[in-house]
PyMOL Python script that loads the backbone (N, CA, C, O; Angstrom):
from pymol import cmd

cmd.read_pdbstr("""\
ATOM      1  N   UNK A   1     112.149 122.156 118.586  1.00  0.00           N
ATOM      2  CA  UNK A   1     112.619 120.878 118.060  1.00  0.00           C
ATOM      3  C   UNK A   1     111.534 120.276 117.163  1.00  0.00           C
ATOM      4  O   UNK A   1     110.469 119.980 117.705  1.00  0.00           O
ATOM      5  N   UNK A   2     111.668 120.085 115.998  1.00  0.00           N
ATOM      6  CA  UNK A   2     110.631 119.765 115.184  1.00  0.00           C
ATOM      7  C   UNK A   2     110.228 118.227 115.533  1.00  0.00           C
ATOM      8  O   UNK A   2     111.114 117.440 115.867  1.00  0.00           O
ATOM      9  N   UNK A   3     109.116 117.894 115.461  1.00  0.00           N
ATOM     10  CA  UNK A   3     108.145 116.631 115.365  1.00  0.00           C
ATOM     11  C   UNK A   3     108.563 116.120 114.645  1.00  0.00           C
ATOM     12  O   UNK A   3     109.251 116.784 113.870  1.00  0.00           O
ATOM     13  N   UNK A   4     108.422 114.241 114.330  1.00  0.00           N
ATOM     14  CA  UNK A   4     108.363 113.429 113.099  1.00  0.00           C
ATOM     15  C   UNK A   4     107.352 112.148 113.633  1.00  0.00           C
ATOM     16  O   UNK A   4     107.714 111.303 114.451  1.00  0.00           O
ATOM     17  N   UNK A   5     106.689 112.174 113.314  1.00  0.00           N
ATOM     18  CA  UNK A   5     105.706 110.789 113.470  1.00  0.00           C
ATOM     19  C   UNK A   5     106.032 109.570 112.495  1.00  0.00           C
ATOM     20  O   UNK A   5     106.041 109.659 111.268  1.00  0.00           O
ATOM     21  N   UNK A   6     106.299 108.407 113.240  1.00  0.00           N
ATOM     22  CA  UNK A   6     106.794 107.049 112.444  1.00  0.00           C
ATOM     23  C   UNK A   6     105.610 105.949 112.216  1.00  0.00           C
ATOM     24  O   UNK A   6     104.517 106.171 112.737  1.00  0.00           O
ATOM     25  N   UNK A   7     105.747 105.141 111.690  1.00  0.00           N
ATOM     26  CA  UNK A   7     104.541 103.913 111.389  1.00  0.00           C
ATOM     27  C   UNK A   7     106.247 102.937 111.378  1.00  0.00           C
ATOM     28  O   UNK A   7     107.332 102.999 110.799  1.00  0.00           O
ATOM     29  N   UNK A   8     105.440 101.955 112.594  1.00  0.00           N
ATOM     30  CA  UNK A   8     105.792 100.522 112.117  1.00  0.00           C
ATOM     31  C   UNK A   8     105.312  99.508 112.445  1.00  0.00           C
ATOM     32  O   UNK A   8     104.837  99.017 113.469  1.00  0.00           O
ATOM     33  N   UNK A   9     105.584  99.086 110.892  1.00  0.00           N
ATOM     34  CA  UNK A   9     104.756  97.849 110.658  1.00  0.00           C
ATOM     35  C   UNK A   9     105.836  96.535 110.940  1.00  0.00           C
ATOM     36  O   UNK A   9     107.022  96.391 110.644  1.00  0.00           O
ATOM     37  N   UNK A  10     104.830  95.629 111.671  1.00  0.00           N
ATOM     38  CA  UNK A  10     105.339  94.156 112.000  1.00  0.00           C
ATOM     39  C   UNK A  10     105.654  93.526 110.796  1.00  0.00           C
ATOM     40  O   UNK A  10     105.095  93.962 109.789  1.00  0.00           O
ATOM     41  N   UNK A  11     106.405  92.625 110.688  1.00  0.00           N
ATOM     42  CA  UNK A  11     106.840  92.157 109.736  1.00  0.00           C
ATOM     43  C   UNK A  11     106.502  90.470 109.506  1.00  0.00           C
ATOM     44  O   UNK A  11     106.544  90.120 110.685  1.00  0.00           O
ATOM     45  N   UNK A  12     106.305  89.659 109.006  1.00  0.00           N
ATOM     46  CA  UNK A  12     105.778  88.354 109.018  1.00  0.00           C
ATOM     47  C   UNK A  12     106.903  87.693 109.472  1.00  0.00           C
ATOM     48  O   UNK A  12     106.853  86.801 110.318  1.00  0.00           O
ATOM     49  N   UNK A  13     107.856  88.068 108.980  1.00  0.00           N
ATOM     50  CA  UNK A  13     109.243  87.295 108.734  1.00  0.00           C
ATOM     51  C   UNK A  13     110.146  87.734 109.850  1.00  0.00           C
ATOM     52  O   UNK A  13     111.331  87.400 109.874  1.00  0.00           O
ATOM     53  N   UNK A  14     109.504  88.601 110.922  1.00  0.00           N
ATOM     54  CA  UNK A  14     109.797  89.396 112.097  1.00  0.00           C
ATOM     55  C   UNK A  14     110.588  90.666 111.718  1.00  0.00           C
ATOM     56  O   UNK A  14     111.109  90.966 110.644  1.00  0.00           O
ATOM     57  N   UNK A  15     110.533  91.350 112.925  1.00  0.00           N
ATOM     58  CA  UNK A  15     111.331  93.008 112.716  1.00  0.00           C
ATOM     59  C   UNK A  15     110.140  93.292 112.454  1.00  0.00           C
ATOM     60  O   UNK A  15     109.100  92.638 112.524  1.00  0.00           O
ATOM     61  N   UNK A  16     110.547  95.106 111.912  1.00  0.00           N
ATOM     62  CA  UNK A  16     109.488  96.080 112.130  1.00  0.00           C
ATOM     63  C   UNK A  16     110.220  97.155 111.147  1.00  0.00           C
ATOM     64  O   UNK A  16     111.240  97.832 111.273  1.00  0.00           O
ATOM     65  N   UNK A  17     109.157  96.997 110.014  1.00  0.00           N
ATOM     66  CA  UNK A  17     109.791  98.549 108.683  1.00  0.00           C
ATOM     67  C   UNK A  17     109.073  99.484 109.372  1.00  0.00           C
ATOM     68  O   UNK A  17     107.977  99.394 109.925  1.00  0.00           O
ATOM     69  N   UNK A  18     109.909 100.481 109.255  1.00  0.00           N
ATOM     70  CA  UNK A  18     109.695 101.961 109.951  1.00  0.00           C
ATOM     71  C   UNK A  18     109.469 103.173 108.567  1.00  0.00           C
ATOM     72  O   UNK A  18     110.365 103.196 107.723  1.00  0.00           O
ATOM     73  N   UNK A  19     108.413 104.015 108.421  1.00  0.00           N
ATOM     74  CA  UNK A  19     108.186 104.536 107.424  1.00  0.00           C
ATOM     75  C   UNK A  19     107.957 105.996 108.347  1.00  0.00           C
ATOM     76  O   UNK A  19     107.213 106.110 109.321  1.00  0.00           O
ATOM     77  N   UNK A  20     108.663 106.863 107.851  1.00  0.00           N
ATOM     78  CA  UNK A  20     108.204 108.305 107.958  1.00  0.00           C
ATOM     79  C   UNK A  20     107.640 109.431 106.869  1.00  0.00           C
ATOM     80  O   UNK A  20     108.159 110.099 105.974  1.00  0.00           O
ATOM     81  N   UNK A  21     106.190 109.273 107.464  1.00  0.00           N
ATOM     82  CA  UNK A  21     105.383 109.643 106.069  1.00  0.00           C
ATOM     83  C   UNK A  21     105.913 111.038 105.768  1.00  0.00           C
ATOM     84  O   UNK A  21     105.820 111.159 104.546  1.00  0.00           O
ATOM     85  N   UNK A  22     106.316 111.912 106.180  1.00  0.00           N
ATOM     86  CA  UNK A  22     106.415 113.239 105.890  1.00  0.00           C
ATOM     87  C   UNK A  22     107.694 113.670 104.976  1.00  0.00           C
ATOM     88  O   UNK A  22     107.895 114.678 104.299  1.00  0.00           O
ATOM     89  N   UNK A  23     108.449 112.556 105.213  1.00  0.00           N
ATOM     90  CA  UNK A  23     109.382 112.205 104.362  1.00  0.00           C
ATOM     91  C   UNK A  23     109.604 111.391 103.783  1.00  0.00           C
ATOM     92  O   UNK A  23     110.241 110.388 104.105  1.00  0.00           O
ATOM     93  N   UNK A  24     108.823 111.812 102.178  1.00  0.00           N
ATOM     94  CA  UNK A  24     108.995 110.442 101.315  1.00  0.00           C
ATOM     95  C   UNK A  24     110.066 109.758 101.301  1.00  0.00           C
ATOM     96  O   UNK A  24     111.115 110.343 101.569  1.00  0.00           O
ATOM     97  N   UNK A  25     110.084 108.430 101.006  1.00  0.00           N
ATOM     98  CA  UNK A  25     111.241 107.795 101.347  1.00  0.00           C
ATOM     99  C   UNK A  25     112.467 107.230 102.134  1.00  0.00           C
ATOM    100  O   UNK A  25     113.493 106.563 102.004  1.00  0.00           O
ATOM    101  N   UNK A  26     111.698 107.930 103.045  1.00  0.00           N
ATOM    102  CA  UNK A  26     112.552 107.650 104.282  1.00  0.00           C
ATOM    103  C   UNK A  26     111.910 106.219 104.665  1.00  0.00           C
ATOM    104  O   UNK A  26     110.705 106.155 104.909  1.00  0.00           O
ATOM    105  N   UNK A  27     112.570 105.296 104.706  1.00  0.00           N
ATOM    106  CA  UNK A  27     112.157 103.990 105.258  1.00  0.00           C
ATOM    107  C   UNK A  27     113.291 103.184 105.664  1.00  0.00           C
ATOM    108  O   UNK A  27     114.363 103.279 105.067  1.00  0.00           O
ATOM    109  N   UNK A  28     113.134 102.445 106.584  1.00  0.00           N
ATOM    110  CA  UNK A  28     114.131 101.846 107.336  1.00  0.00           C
ATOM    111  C   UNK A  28     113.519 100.398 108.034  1.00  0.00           C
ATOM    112  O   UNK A  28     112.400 100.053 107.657  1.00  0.00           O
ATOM    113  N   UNK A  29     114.090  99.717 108.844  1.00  0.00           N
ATOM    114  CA  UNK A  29     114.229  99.003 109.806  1.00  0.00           C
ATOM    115  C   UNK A  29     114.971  98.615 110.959  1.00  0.00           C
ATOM    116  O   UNK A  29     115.973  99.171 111.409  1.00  0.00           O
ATOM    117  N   UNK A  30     114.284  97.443 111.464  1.00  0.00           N
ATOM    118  CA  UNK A  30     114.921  97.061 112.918  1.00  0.00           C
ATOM    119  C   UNK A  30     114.314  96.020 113.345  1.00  0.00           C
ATOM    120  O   UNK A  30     113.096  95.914 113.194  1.00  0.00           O
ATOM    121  N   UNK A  31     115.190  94.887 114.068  1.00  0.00           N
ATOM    122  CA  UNK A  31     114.790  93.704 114.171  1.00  0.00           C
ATOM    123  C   UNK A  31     113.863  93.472 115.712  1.00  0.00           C
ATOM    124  O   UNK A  31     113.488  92.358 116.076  1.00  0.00           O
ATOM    125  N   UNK A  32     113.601  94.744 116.488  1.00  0.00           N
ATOM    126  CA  UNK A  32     112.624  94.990 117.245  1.00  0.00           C
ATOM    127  C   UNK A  32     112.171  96.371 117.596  1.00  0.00           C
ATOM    128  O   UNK A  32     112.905  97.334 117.371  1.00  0.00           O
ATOM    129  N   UNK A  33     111.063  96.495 118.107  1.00  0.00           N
ATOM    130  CA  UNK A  33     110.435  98.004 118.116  1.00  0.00           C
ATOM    131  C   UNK A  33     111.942  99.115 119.110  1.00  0.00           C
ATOM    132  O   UNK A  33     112.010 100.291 118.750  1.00  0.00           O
ATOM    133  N   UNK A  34     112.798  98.726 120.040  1.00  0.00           N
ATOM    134  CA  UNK A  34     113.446  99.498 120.275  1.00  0.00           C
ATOM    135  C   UNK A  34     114.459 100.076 119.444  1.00  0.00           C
ATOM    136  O   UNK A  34     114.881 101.231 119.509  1.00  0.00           O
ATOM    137  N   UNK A  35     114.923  98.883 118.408  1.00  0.00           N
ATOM    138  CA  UNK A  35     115.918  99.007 117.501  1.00  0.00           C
ATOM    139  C   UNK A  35     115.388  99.852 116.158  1.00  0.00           C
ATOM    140  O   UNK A  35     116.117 100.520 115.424  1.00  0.00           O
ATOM    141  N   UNK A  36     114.209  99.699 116.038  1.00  0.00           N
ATOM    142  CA  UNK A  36     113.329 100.374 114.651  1.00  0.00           C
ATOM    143  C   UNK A  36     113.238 101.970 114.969  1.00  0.00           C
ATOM    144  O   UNK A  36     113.382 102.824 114.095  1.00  0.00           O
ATOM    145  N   UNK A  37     113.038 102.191 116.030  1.00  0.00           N
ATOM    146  CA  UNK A  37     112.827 103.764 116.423  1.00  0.00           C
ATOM    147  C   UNK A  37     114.360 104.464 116.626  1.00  0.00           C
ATOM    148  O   UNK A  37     114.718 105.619 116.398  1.00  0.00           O
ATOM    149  N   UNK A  38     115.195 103.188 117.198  1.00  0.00           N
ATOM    150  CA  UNK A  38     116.849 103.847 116.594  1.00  0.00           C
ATOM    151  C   UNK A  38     116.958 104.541 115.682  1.00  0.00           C
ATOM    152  O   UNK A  38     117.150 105.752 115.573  1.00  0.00           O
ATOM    153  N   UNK A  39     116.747 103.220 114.531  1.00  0.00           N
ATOM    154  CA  UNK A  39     117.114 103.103 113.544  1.00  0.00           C
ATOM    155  C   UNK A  39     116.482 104.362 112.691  1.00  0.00           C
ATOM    156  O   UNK A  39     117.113 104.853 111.755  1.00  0.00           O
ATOM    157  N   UNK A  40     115.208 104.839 113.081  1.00  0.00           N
ATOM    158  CA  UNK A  40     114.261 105.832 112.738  1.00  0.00           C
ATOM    159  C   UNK A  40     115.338 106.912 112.887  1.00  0.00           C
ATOM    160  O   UNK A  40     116.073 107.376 112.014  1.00  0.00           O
ATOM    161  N   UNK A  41     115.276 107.156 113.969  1.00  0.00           N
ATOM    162  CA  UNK A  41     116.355 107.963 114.479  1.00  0.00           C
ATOM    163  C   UNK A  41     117.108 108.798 113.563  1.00  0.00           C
ATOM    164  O   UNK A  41     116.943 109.977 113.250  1.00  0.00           O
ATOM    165  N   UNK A  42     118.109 107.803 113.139  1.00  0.00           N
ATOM    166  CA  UNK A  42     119.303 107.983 112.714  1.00  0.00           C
ATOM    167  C   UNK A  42     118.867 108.212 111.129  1.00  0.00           C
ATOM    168  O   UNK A  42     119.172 109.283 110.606  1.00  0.00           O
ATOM    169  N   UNK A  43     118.129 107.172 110.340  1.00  0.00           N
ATOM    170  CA  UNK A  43     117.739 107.814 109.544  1.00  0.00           C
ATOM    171  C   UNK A  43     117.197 109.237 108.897  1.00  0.00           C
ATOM    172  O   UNK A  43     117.636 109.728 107.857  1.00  0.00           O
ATOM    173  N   UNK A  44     115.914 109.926 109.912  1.00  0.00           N
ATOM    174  CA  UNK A  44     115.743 110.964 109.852  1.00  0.00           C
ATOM    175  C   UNK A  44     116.885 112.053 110.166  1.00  0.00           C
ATOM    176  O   UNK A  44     116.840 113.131 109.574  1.00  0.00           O
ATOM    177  N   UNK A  45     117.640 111.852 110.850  1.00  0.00           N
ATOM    178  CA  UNK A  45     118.582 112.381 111.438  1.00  0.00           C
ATOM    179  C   UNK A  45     119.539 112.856 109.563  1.00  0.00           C
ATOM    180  O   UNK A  45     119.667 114.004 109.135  1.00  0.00           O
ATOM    181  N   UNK A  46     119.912 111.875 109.024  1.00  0.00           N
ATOM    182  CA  UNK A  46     120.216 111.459 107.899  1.00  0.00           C
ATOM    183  C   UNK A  46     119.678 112.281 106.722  1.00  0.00           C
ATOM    184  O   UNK A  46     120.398 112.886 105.929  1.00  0.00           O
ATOM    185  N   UNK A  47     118.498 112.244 106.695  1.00  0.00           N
ATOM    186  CA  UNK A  47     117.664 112.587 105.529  1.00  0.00           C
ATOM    187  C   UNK A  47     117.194 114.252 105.671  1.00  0.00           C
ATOM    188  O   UNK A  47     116.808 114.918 104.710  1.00  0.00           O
ATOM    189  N   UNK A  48     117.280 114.622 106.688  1.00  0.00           N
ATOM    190  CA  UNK A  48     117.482 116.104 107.354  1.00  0.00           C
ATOM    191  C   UNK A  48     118.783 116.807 107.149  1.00  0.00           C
ATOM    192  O   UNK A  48     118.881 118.004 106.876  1.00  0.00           O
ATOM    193  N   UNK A  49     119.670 116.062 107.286  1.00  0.00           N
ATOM    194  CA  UNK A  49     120.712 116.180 107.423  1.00  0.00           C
ATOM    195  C   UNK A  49     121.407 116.367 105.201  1.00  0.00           C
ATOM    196  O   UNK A  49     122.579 116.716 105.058  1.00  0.00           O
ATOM    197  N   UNK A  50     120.900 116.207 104.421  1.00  0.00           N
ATOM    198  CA  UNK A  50     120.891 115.603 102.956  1.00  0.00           C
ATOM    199  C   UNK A  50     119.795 116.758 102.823  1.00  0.00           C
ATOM    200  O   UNK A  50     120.173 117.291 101.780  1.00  0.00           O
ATOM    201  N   UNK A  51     118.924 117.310 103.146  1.00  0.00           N
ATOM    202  CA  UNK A  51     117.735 118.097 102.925  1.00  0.00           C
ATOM    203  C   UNK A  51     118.490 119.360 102.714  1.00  0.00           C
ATOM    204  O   UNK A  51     118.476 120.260 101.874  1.00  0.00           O
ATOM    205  N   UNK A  52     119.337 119.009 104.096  1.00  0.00           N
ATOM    206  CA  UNK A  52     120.116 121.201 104.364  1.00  0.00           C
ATOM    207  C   UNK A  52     120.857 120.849 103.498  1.00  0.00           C
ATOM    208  O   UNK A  52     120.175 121.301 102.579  1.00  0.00           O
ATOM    209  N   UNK A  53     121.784 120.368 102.950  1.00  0.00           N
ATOM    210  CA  UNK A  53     122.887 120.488 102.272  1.00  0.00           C
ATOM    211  C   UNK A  53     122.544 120.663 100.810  1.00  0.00           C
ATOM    212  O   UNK A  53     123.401 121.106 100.045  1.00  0.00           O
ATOM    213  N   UNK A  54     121.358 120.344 100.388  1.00  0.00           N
ATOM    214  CA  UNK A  54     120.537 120.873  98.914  1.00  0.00           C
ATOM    215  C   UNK A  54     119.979 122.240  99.087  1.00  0.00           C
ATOM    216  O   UNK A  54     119.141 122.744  98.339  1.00  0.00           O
ATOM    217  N   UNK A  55     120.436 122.723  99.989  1.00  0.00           N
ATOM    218  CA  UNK A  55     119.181 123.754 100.734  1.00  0.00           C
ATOM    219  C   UNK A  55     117.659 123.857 100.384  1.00  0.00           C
ATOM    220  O   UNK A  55     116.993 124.826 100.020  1.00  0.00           O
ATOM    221  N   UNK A  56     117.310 122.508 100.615  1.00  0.00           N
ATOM    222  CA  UNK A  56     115.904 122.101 100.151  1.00  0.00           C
ATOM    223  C   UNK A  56     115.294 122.481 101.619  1.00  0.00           C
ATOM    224  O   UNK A  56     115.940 122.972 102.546  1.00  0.00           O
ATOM    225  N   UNK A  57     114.246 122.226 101.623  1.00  0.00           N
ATOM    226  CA  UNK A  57     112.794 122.991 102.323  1.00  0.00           C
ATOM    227  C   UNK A  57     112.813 121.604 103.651  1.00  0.00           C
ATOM    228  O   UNK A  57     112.739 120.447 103.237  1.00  0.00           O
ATOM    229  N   UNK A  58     112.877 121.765 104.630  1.00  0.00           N
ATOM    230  CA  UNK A  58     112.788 120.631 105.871  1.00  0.00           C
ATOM    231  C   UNK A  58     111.444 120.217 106.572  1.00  0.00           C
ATOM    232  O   UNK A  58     111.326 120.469 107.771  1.00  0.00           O
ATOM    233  N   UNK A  59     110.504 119.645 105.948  1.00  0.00           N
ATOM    234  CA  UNK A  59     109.473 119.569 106.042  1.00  0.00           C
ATOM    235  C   UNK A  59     109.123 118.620 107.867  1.00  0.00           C
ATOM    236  O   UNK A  59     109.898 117.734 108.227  1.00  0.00           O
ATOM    237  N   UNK A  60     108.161 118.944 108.563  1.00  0.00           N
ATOM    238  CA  UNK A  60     108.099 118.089 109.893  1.00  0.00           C
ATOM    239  C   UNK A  60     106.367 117.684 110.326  1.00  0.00           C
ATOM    240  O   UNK A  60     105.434 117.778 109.528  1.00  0.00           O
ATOM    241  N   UNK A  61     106.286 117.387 111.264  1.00  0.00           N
ATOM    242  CA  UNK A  61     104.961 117.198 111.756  1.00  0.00           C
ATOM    243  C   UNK A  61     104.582 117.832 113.034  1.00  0.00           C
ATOM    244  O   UNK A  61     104.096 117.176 113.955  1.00  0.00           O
ATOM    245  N   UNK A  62     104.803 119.128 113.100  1.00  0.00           N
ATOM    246  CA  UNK A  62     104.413 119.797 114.226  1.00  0.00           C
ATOM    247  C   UNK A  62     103.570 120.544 114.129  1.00  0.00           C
ATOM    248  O   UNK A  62     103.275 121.326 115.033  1.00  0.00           O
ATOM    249  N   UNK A  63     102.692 120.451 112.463  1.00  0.00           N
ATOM    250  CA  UNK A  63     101.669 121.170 112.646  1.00  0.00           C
ATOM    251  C   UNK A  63     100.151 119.872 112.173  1.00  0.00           C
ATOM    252  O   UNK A  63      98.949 119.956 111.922  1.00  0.00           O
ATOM    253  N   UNK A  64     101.135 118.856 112.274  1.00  0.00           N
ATOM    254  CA  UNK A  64      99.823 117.390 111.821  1.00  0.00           C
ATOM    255  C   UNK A  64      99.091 117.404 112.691  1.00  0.00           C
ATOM    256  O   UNK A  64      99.623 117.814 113.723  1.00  0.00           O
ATOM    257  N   UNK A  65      97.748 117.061 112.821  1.00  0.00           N
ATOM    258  CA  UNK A  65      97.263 116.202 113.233  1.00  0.00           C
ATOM    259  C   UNK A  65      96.780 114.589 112.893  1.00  0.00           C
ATOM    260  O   UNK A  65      96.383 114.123 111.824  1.00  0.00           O
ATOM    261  N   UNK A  66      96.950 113.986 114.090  1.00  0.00           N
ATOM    262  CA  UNK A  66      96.484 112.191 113.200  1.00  0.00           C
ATOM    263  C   UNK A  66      95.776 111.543 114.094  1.00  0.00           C
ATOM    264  O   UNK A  66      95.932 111.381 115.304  1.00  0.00           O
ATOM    265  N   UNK A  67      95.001 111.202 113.370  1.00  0.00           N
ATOM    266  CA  UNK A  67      93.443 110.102 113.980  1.00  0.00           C
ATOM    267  C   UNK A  67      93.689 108.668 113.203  1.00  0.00           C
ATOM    268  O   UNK A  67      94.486 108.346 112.322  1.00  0.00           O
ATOM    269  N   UNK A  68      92.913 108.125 113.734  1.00  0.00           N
ATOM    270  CA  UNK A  68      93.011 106.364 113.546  1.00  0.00           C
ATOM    271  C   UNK A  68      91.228 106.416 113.042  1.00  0.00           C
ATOM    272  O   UNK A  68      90.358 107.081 113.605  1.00  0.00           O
ATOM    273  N   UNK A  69      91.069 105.632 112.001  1.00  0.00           N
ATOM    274  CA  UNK A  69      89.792 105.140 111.845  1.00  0.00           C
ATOM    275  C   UNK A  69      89.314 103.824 112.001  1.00  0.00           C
ATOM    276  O   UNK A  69      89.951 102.849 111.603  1.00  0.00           O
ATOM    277  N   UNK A  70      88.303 103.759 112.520  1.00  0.00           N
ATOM    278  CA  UNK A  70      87.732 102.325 112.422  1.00  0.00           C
ATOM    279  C   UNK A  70      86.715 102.323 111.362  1.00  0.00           C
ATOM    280  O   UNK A  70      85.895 103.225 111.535  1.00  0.00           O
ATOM    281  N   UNK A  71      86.568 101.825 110.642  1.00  0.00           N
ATOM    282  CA  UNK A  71      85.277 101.458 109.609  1.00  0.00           C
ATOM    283  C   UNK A  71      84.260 100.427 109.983  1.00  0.00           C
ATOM    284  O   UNK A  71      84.812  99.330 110.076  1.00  0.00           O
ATOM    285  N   UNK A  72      83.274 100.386 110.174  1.00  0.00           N
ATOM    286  CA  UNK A  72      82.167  99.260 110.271  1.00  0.00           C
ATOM    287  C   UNK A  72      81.992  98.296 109.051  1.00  0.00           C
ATOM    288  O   UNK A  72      81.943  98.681 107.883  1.00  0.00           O
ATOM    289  N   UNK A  73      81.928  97.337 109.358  1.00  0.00           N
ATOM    290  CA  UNK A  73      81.794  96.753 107.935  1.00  0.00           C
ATOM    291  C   UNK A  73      82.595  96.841 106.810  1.00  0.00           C
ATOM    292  O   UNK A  73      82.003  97.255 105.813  1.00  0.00           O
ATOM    293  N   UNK A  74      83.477  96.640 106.708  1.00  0.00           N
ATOM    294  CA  UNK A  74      85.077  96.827 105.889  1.00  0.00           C
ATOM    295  C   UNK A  74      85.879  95.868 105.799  1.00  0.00           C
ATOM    296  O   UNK A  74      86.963  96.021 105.236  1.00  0.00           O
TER     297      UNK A  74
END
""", "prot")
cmd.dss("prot")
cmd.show_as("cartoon", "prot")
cmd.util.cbc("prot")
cmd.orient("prot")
């Protein structure tokens, strides 16, 4: 079952945009973190789904690795 790693970001105005880097463009939302990872969901689900039918290349994250940095002084 292939991997997809999401980012979401809080929103000022509330909710949470959901970005899946591995797939440009894939971006979405949800008006809370359970509803955003739905919503993730279904999107990728979506955009995978639009990938096979071009018979384009299905790119995933099961071979990423990802670290967090802290910077000193930044």
């Amino acid at each position: 079952m292939p991997t997809y790693k999401i980012h979401l970001h809080k929103e000022q105005e509330g909710g949470y945009t959901v970005i899946v880097p591995v797939l440009p463009g894939c971006i979405t939302y949800g008006e809370n973190v359970d509803e955003a990872i739905e919503m993730a969901k279904e999107a990728i689900e979506l955009y995978i789904e639009e990938l096979q039918d071009r018979g384009e290349f299905v790119p995933d994250d099961s071979n990423t690795l990802e670290y967090s940095l802290e910077l000193d002084g930044v």
